[in-house]
N, C-alpha and C positions, 0 to 999 in steps of 0.2 A: 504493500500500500504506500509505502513513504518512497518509492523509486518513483512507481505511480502521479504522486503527490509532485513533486520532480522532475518529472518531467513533463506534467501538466502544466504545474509552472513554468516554465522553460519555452512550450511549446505558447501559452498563452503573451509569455512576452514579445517574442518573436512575432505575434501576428501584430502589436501595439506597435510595436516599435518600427517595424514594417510597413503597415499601416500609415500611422506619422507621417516618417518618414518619405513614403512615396507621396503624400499627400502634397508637404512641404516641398519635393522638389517640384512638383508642375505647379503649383500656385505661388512657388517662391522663387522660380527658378523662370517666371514669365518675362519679369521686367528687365533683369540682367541678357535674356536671350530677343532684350528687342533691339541691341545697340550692332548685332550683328546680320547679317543677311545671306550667312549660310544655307539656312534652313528652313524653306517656306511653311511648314507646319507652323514651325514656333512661332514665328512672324504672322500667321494668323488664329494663333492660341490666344499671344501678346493683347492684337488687338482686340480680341474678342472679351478677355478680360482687362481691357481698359475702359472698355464700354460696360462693361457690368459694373467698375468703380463708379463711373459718370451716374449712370441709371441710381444706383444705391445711392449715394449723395442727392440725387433730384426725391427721392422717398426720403429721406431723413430731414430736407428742406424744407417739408412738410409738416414737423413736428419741431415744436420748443427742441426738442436735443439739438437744433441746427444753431441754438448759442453757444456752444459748447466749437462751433469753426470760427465765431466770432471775437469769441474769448482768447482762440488760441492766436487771432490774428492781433490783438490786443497786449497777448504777453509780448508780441514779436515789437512791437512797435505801439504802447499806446497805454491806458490806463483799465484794470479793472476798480470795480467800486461795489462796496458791499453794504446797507441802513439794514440794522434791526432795530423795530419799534419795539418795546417791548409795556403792555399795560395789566393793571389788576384794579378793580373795586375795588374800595373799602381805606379806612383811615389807614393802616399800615400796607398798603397794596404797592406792589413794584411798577415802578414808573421810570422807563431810560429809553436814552435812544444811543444806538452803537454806529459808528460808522468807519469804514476802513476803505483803505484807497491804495493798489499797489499799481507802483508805474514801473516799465521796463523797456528798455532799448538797447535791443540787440548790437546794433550799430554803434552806438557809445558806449555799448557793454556798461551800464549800468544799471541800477532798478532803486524804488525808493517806496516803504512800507509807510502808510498815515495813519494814522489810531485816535479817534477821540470820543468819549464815553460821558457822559452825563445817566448818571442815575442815582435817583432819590436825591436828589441836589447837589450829590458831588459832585465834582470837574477830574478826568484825569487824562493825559493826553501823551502818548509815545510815538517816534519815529525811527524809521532805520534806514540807512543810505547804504547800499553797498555796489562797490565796484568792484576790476579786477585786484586791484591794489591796497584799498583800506576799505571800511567800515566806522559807523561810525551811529552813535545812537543820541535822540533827541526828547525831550519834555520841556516842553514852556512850565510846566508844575512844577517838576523834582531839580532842572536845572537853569530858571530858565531860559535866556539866550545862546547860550551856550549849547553845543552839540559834542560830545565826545568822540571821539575815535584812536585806532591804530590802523600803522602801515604795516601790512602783513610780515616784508621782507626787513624788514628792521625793528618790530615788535621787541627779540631778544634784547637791542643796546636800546630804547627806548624805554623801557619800563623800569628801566633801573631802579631809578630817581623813584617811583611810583611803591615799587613792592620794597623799597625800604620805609618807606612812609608806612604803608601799609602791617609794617612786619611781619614778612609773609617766608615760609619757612621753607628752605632749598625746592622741599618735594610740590610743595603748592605753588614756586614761581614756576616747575618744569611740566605742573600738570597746567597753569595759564599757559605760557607759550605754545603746547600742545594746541588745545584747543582754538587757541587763534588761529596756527596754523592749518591747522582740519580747516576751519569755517575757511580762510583760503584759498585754499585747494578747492571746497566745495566751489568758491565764486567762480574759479579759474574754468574748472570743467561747464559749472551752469554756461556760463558765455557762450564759453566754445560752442556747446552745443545749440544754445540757443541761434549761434550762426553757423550753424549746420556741421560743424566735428568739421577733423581731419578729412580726408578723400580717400576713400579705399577701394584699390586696386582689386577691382572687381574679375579682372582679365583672366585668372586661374580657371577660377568659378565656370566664370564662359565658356571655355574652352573644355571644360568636366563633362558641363552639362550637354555641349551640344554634340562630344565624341556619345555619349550616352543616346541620347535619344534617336541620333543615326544608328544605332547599335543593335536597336531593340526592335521587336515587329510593332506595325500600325498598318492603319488599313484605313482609305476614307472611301465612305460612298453615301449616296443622295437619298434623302428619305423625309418624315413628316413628323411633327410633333407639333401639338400643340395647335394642329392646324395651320403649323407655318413649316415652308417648305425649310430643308436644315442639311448641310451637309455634318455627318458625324465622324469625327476622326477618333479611331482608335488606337490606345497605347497597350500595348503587352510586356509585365513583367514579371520573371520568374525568380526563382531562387539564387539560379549562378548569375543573372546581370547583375540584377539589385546587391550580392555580395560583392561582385566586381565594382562596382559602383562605389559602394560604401566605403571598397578599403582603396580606391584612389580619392573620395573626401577627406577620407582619413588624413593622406600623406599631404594635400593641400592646407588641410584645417591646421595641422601641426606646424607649417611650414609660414601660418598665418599673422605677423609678429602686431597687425592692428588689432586682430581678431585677441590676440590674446593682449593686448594695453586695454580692451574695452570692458573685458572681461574679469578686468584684474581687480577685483571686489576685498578679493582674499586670496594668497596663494595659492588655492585649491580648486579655486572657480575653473577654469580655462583646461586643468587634468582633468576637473571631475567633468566635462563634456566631449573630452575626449575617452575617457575610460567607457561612457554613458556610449558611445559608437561603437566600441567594440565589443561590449557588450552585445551589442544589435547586429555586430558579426557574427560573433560566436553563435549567439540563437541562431541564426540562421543557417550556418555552417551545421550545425550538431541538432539540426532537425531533419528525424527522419519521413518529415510529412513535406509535398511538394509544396510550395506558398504559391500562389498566382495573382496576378494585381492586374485588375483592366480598368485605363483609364478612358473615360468616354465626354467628348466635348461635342456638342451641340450646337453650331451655328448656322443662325441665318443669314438673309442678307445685313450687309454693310456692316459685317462681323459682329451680329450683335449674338450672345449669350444665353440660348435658349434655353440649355441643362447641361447642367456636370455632374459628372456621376462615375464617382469609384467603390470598386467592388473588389473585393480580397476574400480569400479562402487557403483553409488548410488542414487539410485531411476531409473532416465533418463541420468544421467550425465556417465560418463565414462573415464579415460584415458587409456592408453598403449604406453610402452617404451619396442622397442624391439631391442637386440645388435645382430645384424648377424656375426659371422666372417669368413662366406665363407666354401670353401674347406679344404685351408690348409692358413699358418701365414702370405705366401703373395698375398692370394687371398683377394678380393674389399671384404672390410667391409664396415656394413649399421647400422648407428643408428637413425632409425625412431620413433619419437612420436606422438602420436595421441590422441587429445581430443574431446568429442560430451558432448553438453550441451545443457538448453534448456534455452533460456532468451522472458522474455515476451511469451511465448510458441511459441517461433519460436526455430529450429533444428538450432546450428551453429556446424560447423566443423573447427577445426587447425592442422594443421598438419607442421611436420619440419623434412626433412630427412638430416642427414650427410653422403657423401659417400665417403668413400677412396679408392684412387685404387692406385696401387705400379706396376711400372714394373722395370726389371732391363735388359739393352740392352747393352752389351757387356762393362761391368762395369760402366754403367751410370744408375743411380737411380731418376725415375721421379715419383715424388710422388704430384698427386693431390688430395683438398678435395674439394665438393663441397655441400653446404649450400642452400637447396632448404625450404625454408620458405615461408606457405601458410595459409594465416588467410581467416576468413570467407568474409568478409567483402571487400577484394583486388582482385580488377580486372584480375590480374594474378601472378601469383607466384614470389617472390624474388629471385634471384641466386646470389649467391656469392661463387667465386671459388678464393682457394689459392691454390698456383703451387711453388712446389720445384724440381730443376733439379741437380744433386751433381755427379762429379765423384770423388769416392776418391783417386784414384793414381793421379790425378793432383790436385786437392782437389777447380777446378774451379766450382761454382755454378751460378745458378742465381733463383732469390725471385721472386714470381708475383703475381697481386693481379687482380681480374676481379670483380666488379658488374654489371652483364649485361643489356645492355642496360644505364650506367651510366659512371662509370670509370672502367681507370685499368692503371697498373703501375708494372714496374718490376727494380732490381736492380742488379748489379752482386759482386762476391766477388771473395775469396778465402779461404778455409776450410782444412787446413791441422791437421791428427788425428794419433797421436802416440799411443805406450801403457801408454805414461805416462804423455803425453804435449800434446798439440793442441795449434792451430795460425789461429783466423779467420781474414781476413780482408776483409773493405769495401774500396771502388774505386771508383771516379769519382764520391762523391757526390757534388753538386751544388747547392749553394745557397745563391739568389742573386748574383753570381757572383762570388763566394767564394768557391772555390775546396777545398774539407775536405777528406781525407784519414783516417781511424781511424783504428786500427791494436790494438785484443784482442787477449790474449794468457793467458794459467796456464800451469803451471808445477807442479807434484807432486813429495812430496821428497825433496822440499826445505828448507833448513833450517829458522825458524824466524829469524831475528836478534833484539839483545836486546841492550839497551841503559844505560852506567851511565848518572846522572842525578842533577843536583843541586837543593836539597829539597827546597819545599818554605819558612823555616826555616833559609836557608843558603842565601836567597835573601836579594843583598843589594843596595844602593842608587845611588850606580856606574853602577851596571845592569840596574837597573830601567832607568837612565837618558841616558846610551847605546841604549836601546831600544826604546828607545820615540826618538832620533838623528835618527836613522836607518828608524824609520815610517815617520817621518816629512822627511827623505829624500827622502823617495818611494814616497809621496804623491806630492812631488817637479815636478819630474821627469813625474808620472802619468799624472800632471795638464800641464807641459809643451809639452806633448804629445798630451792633447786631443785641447790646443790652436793652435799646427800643424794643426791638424785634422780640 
């Protein structure tokens, strides 16, 4: 029973990893195989999945989630902003309003945090400026004209003067320099990426994938789905490509020295997904069930993305993930999975359909998904449906959420979308008794603003003792608040 046991496991890893894996190279391996024109297959895989990117983005455009492009154009270049109202009845009721404002420029590689809170009649108000170079932190309250900061790369001979004021003891100046250091490093990488990372030499990759898929059988010919005419190309893969495959990833990935600076988390990161591949050799090697993988692409005219559908099997076992996208961009799309195995030699079956449908009714956009989840072993099927209803010329929505036969729950807002800003807000939340309003917006095109700063060099005994008066007075205030309460 426990070789058994062993080899089950073994055999089930191997269809996962397999699986993945094959999945990963044709969806991953589209965009890198559009820069070449070897291979007219890939070159209309490419586009047929760039056109299903385009379509998915014009459905998600359709739903509040589509501030979430606007946000990100915002971090690139512009301001986010965040107001919570927050209210309560009654002579002791909480009564604030919060507001926050983070501005970021990629381009100037700077960003700048705003914070200012009023509740129950207090004032209290913090900022943060960070660049590649320094940081730096601000309070009209606790400091205030004054803004502090340090230069990252001279933190060590600048704080001297500071942490003997301070009488701060060997191990506590080495664990501060540390930590300046880290926040640092974090700016240094945020930037970079934020203006898109280093460039990586994609050219290996290319050259992997396009000796591969000249290597392996496919087949296209003319046929009907959907009621739309499609040509469908096939990809076949079996045990000895996909191992041949895998262990020239292998010697690429190893050989990958951005792959591993990107990776580099922790020592361990960059082996441990190289070990995680060879592993997914060995399975495959030391399995004596044949694995088959058919990949199936679905296009119609002007390469657009009818179905994709991959299918794997081994021995008795099997899964398939198949993506429908209908007619045209806003007809009901289907993403059905399906797995058959045999456990103790009994047939089990799982299956999990996702269905989206979009209508749009005289500029009102209802868009539901619904989540039919069916394992072998459950009386009867799961359903879970999410419901978004948006118009945007008033930009009124409402959220809702169903598990049937269990719960459900809906909320309502406001979704206002410019070319260059958006303003979502939520209404009439309750809790405990506590109406909270929270109002998000960005703007793109705003400028950062930046901050001079009093090096921590220039810190002296008169700050220090300002600053310690100023907390012992909040904490005054705080304490005689919560003995009200």
């Amino acid at each position: 029973m426990e070789n058994d046991t062993r080899k089950r496991f073994r055999k089930g890893r191997g269809v996962v990893a397999a699986s993945v894996l094959a999945f990963a190279l044709v969806v991953g391996s589209i965009g890198v195989l559009a820069v070449n024109n070897w291979f007219g297959t890939a070159l209309t895989i490419n586009d047929a999945f760039e056109n299903f990117g385009e379509e998915f983005a014009q459905r998600i455009e359709t739903t509040p989630l589509v501030s979430f492009v606007r946000i990100g154009e915002a971090m690139n270049e512009g301001v986010i902003t965040a107001d919570v109202n927050i209210s309560q009845q009654g002579f002791f009721g909480i009564n604030g309003d919060i507001n926050a404002r983070l501005y970021s420029s990629a381009e100037q590689e700077r960003m700048a945090l705003l914070l200012n809170a009023e509740v129950m009649g207090i004032n209290a108000d913090a900022s943060l400026f960070l660049n590649a170079d320094s940081i730096a932190i601000g309070s009209d309250v606790f400091l205030g004209e004054n803004n502090l900061g340090v230069f990252f790369d001279t933190v060590e001979t600048d704080a001297q003067n500071f942490f003997n004021l301070a009488s701060l003891t060997q191990r506590d100046r080495a664990d501060a320099i540390y930590a300046i250091e880290v926040i640092g490093e974090f700016a240094r990488e945020f930037f970079a990426n934020l203006n898109g990372g280093e460039e990586h030499n994609f050219q290996p990759y290319i050259t992997l994938l396009n000796n591969f898929i000249n290597s392996i059988e496919q087949d296209r010919l003319n046929t009907s789905i959907n009621g739309v005419s499609v040509e469908r190309i096939a990809l076949e893969i079996n045990n000895e490509s996909l191992v041949g495959f895998l262990n020239d990833l292998y010697s690429v990935m190893a050989e990958d020295n951005y792959l591993h600076l990107l990776l580099n988390v922790n020592e361990s990161a960059f082996d441990w997904l190289l070990q995680g591949l060879l592993w997914a050799i060995e399975d495959l090697e030391e399995s004596e069930e044949e694995l088959l993988i058919n990949i199936y692409f679905y296009i119609g005219n002007g390469n657009r993305l009818v179905r994709f559908q991959l299918d794997t099997s081994i021995g008795y076992d099997s899964a398939s993930i198949i993506l429908d996208t209908g007619a045209h961009a806003l007809d009901t799309w289907t993403l059905e999975i399906n797995s058959t195995y045999f456990v103790l030699k009994e047939l089990r079956e799982d299956s999990m359909v996702i269905e989206w449908t979009l209508e749009n009714v005289g500029g009102t956009y209802s868009n539901t998904i619904t989540i039919t989840n069916n394992v072998w072993h459950w009386n009867e099927p799961d359903v879970f449906i999410l419901s978004s209803v948006w118009t945007p010329s008033t930009g009124g929505f409402t959220l809702g959420f169903e598990e049937v036969g269990w719960d459900s729950g809906s909320f309502d807002g406001n979704f206002l979308l410019t070319d260059d800003s958006m303003t979502l807000r939520f209404e009439d939340i309750n809790i405990d008794g506590i109406e909270i309003a929270i109002t998000i917006g960005a703007e793109v095109g705003v400028q950062t603003p930046s901050a001079d700063f009093v090096n921590i060099s220039d810190w002296d005994q008169d700050l220090i003792d300002h600053i310690e008066q100023q907390i012992a007075a909040f904490e005054f205030m705080m304490m005689l608040l919560g003995t009200a309460w």
